[in-house]
MIDRENSE-697529 format. One line per 10 residues: number of its first residue (from 1); their letters; for each residue x, y negated, z of N, C-alpha, C. Coordinates in Angstrom, 2 decimals. Example, Ala and Ser with C-alpha at 12.3 -4.5 7.8 and 13.67 -1.06 7.14 Angstrom:
<sites>
1	AS	13.19/5.69/7.80/12.30/4.50/7.80/13.20/3.30/7.80 ~ 12.85/2.25/7.08/13.67/1.06/7.14/12.90/-0.03/7.87 $
</sites>
This chain:
<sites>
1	XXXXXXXXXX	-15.19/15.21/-39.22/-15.38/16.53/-38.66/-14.05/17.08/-38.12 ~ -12.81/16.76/-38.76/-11.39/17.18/-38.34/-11.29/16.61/-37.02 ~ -11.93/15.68/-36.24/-11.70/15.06/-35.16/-12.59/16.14/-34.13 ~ -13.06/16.57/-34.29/-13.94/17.57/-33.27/-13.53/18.62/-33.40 ~ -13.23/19.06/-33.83/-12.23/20.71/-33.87/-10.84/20.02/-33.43 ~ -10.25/19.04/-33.85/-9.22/18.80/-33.36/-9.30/19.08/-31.35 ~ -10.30/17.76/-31.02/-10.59/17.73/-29.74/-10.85/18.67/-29.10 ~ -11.71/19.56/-29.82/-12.13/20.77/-29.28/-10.96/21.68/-29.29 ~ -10.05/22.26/-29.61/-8.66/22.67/-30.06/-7.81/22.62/-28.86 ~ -7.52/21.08/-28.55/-6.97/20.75/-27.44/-7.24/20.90/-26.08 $
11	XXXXXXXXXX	-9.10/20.72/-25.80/-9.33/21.23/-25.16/-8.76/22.93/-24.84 ~ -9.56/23.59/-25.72/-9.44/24.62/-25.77/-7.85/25.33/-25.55 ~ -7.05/24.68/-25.94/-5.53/25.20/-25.31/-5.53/25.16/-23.64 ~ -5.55/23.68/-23.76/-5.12/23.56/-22.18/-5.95/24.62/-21.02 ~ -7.46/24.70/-22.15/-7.89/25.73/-20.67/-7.26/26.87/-20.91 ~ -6.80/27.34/-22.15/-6.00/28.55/-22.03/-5.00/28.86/-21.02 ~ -4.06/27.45/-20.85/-3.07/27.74/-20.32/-3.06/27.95/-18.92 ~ -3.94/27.65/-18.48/-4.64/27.00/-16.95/-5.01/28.55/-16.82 ~ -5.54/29.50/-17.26/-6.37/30.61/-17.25/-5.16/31.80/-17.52 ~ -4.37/31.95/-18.48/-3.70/32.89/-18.79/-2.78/32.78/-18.77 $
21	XXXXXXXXXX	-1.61/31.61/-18.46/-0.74/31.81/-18.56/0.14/30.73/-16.70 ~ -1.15/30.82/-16.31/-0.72/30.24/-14.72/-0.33/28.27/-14.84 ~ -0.47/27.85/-15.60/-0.43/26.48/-15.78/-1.18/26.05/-14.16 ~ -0.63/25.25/-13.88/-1.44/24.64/-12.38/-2.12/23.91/-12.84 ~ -3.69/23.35/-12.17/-4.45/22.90/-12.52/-4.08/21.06/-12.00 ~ -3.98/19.96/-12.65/-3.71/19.15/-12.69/-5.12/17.96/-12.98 ~ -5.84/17.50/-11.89/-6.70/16.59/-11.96/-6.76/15.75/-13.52 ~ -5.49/15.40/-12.98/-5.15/13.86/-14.27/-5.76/14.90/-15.55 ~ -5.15/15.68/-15.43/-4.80/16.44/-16.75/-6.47/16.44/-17.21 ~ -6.64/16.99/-16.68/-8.68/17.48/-17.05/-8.92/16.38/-17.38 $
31	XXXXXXXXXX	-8.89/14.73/-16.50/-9.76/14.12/-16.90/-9.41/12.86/-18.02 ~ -8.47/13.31/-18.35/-7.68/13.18/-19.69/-8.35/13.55/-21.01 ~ -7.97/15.05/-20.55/-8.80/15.78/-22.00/-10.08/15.57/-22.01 ~ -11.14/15.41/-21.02/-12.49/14.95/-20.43/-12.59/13.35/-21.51 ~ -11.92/12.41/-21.68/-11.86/11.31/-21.85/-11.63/11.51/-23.15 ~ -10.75/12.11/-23.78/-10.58/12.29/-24.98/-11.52/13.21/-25.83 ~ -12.10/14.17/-25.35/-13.20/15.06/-25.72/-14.42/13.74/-26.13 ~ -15.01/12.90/-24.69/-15.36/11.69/-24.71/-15.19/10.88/-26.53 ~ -14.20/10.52/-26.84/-13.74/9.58/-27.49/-14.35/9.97/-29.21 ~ -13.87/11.74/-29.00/-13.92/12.52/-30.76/-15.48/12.41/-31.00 $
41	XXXXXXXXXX	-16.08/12.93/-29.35/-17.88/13.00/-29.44/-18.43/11.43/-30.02 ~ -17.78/10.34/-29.40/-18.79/8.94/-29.81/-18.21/8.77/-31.03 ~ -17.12/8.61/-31.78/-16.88/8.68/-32.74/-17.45/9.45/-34.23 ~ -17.89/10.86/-33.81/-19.06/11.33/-34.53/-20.31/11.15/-34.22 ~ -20.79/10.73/-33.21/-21.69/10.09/-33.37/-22.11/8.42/-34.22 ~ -21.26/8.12/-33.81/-20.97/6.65/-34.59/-20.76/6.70/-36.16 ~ -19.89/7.59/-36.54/-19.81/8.23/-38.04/-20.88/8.42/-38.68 ~ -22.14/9.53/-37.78/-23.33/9.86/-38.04/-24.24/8.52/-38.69 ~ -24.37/7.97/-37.68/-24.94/6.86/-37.68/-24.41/5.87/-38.99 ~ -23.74/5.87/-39.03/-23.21/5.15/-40.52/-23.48/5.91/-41.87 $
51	XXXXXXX	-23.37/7.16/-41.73/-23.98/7.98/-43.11/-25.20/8.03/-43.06 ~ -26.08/7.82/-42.07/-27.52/7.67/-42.27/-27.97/6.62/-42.96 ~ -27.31/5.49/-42.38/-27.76/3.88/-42.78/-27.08/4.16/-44.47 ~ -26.25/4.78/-44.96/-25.86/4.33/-46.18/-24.56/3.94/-46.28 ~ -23.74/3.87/-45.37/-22.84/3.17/-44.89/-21.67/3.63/-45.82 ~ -20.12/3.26/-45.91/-19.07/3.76/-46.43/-18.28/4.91/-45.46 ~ -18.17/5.78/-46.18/-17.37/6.64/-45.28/-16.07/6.87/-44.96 $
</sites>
C-alpha cells in the first residue's frame, strides 16, 4: 500500500509544481511519472492477486 501513496505523492507534487509554482511543462517529464504511476498500479494489482490465492506476502 506504501507504493501507491508513494506514486500517487509524486505524482501529485510534480502537478503541483507545473500549476503553482510555474514549473514548465516537460513531455518526458509526464510520461515518466505516467510510467511510473503505471508500475505502483500493476504491482498492486499483482500483490492483490497473491493475497487472494494464499500467497506469502
Amino acid at each position: 500500500m506504501y507504493a501507491v501513496f508513494t506514486g500517487i505523492g509524486t505524482a501529485g507534487t510534480v502537478l503541483t509544481e507545473m500549476v503553482l509554482f510555474g514549473e514548465p511543462f516537460r513531455l518526458a517529464k509526464v510520461l515518466l511519472i505516467g510510467l511510473l504511476l503505471c508500475g505502483v498500479i500493476g504491482l498492486k494489482l499483482v500483490t492483490d492477486q497473491q493475497e487472494a490465492k494464499g500467497g506469502a506476502v
